[in-house]
C-alpha positions as CSV (number, residue, x, y, z in Angstrom):
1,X,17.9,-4.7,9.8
2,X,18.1,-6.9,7.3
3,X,16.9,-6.2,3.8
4,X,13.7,-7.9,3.1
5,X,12.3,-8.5,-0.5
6,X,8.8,-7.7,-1.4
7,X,8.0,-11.8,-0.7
8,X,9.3,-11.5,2.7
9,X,7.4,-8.4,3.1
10,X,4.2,-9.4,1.6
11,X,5.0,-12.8,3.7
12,X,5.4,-10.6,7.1
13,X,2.3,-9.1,6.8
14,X,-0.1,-11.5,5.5
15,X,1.2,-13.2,9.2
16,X,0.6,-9.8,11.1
17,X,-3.1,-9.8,9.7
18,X,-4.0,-13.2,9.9
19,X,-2.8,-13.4,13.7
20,X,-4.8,-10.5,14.3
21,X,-2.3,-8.5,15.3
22,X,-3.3,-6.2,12.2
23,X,-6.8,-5.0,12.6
24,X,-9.5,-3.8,9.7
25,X,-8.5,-0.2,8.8
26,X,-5.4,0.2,10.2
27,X,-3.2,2.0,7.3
28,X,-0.7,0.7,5.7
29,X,1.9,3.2,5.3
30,X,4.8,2.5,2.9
31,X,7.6,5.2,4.4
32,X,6.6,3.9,7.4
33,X,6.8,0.1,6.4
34,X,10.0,0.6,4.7
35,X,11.5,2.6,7.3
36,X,10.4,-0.8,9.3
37,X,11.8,-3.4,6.9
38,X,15.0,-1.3,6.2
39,X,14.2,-0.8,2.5
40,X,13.4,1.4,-0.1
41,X,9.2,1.7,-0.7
42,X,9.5,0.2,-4.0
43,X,9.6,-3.3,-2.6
44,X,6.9,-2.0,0.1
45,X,4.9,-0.5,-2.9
46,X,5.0,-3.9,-4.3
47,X,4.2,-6.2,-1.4
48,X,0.7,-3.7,-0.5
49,X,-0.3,-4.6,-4.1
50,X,-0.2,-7.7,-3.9
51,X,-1.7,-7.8,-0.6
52,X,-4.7,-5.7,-2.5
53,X,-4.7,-8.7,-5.0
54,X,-4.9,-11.2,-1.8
55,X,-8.1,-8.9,-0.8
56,X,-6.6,-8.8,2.6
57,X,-5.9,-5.0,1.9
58,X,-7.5,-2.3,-0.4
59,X,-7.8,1.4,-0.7
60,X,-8.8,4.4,2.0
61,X,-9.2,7.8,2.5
62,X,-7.0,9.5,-0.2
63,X,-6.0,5.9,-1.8
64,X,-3.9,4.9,0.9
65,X,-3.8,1.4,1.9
66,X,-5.3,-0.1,4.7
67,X,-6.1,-3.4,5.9
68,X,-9.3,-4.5,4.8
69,X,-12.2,-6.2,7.2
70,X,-13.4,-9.6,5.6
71,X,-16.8,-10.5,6.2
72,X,-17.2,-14.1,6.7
73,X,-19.3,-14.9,3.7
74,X,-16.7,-13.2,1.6
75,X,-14.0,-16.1,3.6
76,X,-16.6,-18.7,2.6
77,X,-16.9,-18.1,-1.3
78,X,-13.3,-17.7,-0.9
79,X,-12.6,-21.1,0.4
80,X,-15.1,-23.0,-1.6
81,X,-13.3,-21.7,-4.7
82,X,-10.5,-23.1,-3.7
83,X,-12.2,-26.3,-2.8
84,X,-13.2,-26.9,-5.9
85,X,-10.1,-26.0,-7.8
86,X,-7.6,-28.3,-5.6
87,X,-10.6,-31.3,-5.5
88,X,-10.0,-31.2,-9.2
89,X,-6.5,-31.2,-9.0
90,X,-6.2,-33.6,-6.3
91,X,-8.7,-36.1,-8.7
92,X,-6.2,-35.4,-11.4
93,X,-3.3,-36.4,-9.5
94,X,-4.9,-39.4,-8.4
95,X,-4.4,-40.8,-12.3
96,X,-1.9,-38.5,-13.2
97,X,1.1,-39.2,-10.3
98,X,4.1,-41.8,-10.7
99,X,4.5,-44.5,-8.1
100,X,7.3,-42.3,-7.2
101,X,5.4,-39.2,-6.5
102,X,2.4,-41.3,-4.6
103,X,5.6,-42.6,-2.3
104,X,6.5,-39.3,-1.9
105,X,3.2,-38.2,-0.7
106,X,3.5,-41.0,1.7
107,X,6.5,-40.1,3.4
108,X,5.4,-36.1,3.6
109,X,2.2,-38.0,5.5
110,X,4.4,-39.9,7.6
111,X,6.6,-36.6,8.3
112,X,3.6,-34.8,9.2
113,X,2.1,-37.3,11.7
114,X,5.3,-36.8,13.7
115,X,5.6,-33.2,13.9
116,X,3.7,-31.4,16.9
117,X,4.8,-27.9,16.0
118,X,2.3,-26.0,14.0
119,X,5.3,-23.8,12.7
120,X,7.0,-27.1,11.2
121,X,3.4,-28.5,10.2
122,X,2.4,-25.2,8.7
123,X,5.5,-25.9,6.0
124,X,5.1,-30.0,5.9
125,X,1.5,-29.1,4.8
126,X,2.2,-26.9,1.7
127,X,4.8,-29.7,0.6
128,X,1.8,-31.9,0.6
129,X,-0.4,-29.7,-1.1
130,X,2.4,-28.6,-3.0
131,X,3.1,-32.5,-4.0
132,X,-0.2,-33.3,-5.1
133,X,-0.5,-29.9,-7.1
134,X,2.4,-30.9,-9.2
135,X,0.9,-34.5,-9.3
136,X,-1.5,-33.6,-11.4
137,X,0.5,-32.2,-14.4
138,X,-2.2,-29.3,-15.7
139,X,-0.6,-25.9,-15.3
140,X,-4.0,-24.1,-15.9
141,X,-5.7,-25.1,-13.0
142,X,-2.5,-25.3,-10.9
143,X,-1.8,-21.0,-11.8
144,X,-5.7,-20.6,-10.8
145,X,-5.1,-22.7,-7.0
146,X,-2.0,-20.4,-6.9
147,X,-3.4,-17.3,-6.8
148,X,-6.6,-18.7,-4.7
149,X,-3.5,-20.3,-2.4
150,X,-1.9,-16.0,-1.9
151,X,-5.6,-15.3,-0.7
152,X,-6.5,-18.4,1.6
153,X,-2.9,-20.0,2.6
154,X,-2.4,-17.9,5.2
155,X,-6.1,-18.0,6.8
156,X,-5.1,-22.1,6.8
157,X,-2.2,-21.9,8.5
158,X,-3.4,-19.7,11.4
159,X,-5.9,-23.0,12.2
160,X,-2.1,-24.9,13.5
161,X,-1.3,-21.8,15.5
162,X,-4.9,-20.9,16.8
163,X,-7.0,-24.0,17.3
164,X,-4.7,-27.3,18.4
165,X,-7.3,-29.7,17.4
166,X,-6.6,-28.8,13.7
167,X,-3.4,-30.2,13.4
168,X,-4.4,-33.9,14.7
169,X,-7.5,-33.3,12.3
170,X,-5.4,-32.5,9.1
171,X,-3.3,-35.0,9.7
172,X,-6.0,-37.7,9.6
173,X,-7.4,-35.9,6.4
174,X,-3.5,-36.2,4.7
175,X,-3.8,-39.3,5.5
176,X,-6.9,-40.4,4.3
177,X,-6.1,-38.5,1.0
178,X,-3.2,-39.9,0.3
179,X,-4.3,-43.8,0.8
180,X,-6.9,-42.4,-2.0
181,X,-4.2,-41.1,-4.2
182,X,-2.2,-44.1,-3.5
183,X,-5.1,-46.8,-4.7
184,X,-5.9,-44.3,-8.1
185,X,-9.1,-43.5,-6.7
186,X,-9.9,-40.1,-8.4
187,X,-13.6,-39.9,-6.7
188,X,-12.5,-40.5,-3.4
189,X,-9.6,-38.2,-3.8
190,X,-11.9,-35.9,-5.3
191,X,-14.4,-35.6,-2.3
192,X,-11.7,-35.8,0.3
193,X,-9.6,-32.8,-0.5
194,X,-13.1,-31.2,-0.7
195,X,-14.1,-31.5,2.2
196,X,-10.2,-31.1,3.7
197,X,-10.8,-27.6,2.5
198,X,-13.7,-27.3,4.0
199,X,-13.2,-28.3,7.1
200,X,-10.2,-25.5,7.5
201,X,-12.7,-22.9,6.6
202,X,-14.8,-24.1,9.4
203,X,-11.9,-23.7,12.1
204,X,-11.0,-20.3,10.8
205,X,-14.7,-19.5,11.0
206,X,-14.7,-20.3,14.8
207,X,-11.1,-18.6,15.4
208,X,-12.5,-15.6,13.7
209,X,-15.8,-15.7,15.5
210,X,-14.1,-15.9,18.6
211,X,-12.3,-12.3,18.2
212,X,-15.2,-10.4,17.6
213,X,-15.2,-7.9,20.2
């Protein structure tokens, strides 16, 4: 097998768990996970921290790790944190970006609208995000969305794999965000990419809800 770094790792199992195909309190054992990966357990070692720090893991019976079972208030707080962090950003960026950089935003809108594969949508989406992030030019908050972003990106991009609707929903919120951005209209922009946060929580609370046994 290939050998994996601890990104790819960390990457492989955020998926596993957020599809569901990783349940709460099954363990997370690194000889067994590296014999898996084909590497050594110091990557492994790495990736389950860092999984810990994304709260989607944390520590058992004799400190071994094992995946950890979110209640859905804990999801909410989670998301509304990162609501308010990237609706400050996004307000930010609405002053902030170059004519370029609103075009750019434009044509990642345009991209997206044409895409029907939640895969392919799943990466034009963090470009946008990505894009309006950098738009706003204040490396504080943009470090503080990034490590929100390792605990929440990959709840969002289950709603393209697990609820259809989603993806014709988003694309109508990129858009609306980015005519915001695009006329300087911090406010707007400000309320929009609130609520665009929102509204992902609310189909992860339903895709969630729906695999309770």
């Amino acid at each position: 097998m290939t050998i994996r770094t601890a990104e790819n790792i960390l990457e492989t199992l955020i998926d596993e768990i957020v599809a569901g195909r990783m349940g709460p309190g099954e363990p997370l054992i690194e000889q067994a996970l590296a014999e898996q990966f084909g590497v050594s357990r110091t990557p492994v070692r790495e990736a389950l921290h860092r999984l810990e720090q994304a709260s989607l893991a944390e520590r058992g019976a004799r400190r071994a790790f094992v995946v950890r079972r979110l209640a859905p208030e804990d999801l909410s707080e989670l998301f509304e944190a990162a609501g308010e962090v990237e609706s400050g950003l996004a307000a930010l960026a609405a002053n902030r970006m170059s004519e370029i950089e609103r075009r750019k935003l434009l044509a990642i809108v345009e991209e997206g609208d044409a895409c029907e594969d939640p895969e392919l949508y799943s990466e034009i989406n963090a470009r946008f995000h990505d894009t309006i992030k950098s738009g706003a030019r204040n490396a504080i908050l943009s470090a503080t969305l990034d490590e929100l972003n390792l605990r929440t990106l990959g709840w969002r991009t289950a709603n393209f794999h697990e609820d259809t609707t989603r993806l014709v929903s988003s694309r109508a919120e990129h858009r609306t965000i980015a005519d915001a951005i695009a006329e300087q209209d911090a406010e707007t922009t400000r309320r929009l990419m609130r609520s665009h946060v929102a509204s992902s929580f609310v189909v992860l609370a339903d895709v969630l809800a729906r695999r309770r046994p």
